[in-house]
PLY file of the C-alpha trace (Angstrom):
ply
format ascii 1.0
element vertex 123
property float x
property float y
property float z
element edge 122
property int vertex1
property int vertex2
end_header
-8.45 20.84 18.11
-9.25 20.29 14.35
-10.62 16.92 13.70
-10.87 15.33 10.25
-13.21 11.87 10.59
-13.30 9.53 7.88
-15.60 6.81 6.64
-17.05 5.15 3.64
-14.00 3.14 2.42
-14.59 -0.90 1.69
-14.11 -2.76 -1.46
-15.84 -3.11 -4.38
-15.71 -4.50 -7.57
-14.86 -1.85 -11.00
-17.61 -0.31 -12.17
-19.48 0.04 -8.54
-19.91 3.04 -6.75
-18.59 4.27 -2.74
-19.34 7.60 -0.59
-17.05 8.56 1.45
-17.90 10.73 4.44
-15.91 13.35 6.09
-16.84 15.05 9.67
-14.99 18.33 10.61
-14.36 19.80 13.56
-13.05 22.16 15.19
-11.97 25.08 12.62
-13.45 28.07 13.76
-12.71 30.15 10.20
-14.88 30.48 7.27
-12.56 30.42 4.39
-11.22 27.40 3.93
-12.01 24.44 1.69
-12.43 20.39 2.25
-11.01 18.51 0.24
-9.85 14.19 -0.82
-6.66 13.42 -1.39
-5.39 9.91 -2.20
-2.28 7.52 -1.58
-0.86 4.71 -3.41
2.22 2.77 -1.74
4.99 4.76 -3.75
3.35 6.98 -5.18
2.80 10.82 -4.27
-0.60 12.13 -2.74
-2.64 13.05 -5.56
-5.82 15.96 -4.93
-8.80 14.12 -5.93
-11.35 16.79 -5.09
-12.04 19.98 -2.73
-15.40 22.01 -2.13
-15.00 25.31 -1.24
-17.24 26.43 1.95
-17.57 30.12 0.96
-19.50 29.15 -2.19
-19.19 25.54 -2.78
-17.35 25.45 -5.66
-15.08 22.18 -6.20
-12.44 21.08 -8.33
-11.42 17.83 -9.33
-8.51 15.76 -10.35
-8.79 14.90 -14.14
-8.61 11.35 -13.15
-12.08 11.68 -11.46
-13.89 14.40 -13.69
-17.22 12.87 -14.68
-17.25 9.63 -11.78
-16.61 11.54 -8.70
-18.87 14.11 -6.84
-17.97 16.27 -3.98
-20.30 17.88 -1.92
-20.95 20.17 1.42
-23.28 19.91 4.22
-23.13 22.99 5.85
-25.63 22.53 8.89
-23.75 19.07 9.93
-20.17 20.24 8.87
-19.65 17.17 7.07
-18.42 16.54 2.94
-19.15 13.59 0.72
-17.30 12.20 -1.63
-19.49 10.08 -4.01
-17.83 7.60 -6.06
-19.35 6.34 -9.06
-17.54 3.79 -11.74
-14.52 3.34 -9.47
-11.77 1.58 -11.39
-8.95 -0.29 -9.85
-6.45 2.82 -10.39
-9.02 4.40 -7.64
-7.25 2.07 -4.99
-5.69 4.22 -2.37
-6.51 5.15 0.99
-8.48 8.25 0.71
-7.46 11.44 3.10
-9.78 14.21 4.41
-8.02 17.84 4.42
-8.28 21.07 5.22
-6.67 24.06 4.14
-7.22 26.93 1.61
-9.73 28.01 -0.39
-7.44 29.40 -3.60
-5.54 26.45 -4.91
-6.82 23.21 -2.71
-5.54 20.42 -4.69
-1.95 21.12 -3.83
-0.57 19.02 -1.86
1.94 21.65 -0.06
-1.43 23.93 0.89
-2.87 21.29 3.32
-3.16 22.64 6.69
-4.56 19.29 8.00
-5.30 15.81 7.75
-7.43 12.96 8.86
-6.25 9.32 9.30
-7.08 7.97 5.79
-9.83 5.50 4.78
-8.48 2.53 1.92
-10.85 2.18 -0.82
-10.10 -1.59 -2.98
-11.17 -1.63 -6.13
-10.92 -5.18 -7.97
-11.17 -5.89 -11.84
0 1
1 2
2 3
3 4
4 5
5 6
6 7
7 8
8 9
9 10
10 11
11 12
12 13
13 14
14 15
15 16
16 17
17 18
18 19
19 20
20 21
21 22
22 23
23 24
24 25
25 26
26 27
27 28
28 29
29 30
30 31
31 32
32 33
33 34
34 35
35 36
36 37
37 38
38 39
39 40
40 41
41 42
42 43
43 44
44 45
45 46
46 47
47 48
48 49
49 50
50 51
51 52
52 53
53 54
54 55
55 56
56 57
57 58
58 59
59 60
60 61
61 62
62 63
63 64
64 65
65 66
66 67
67 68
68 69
69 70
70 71
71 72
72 73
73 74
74 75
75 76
76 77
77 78
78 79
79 80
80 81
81 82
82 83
83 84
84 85
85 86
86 87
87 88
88 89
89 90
90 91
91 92
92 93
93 94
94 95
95 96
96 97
97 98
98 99
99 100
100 101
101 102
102 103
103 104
104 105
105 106
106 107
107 108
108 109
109 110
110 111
111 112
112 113
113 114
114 115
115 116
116 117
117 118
118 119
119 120
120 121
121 122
């Protein structure tokens, strides 16, 4: 069974910083990347970020460039999300996904999800 465990969310003022944690388990194949997505009532999921397991390469959403970092732990199988100068736009509950390595900030190429943590972000 392939588990995707968030943490990390809470609320914060603009301008202050969050990591958020995800712990994977359960995919038994090399090639595939971890990525954040992120959900606003009425509003599509938007790819924030995705590291790449092969060689840890990441991409990121334009939105984040520059404030957001995404990185690997190998050993522990679990990815960080840091979250520096988070504006209120940022506010969304945050999703953990899996899926492939090529193109891993589309939406339609998620093979799986975890439960979503909210981040607030206040002015």
């Amino acid at each position: 069974e392939v588990q995707l465990v968030e943490s990390g969310g809470g609320f914060v003022q603009a301008g202050g910083s969050l990591r958020l944690s995800c712990v994977v388990s359960g995919l038994t194949f090399e090639d595939y990347a971890i990525g954040w997505f992120r959900q606003v009532p009425g509003k599509e999921h938007e790819g924030v970020s995705c590291i790449r397991r092969r060689d840890g390469s990441a991409d990121y959403a334009e939105s984040v460039k520059d404030r957001f970092t995404i990185s690997i732990d190998n050993a522990k199988n679990v990815v960080y999300l840091q979250m520096n100068n988070l504006k209120p736009e940022d506010t969304a509950v945050y999703y953990c996904t899996a899926d492939g390595p090529s193109d891993c900030l589309n939406y339609y190429g998620v093979d799986y999800w975890g439960k979503g943590t909210l981040v607030s972000v206040s002015s």
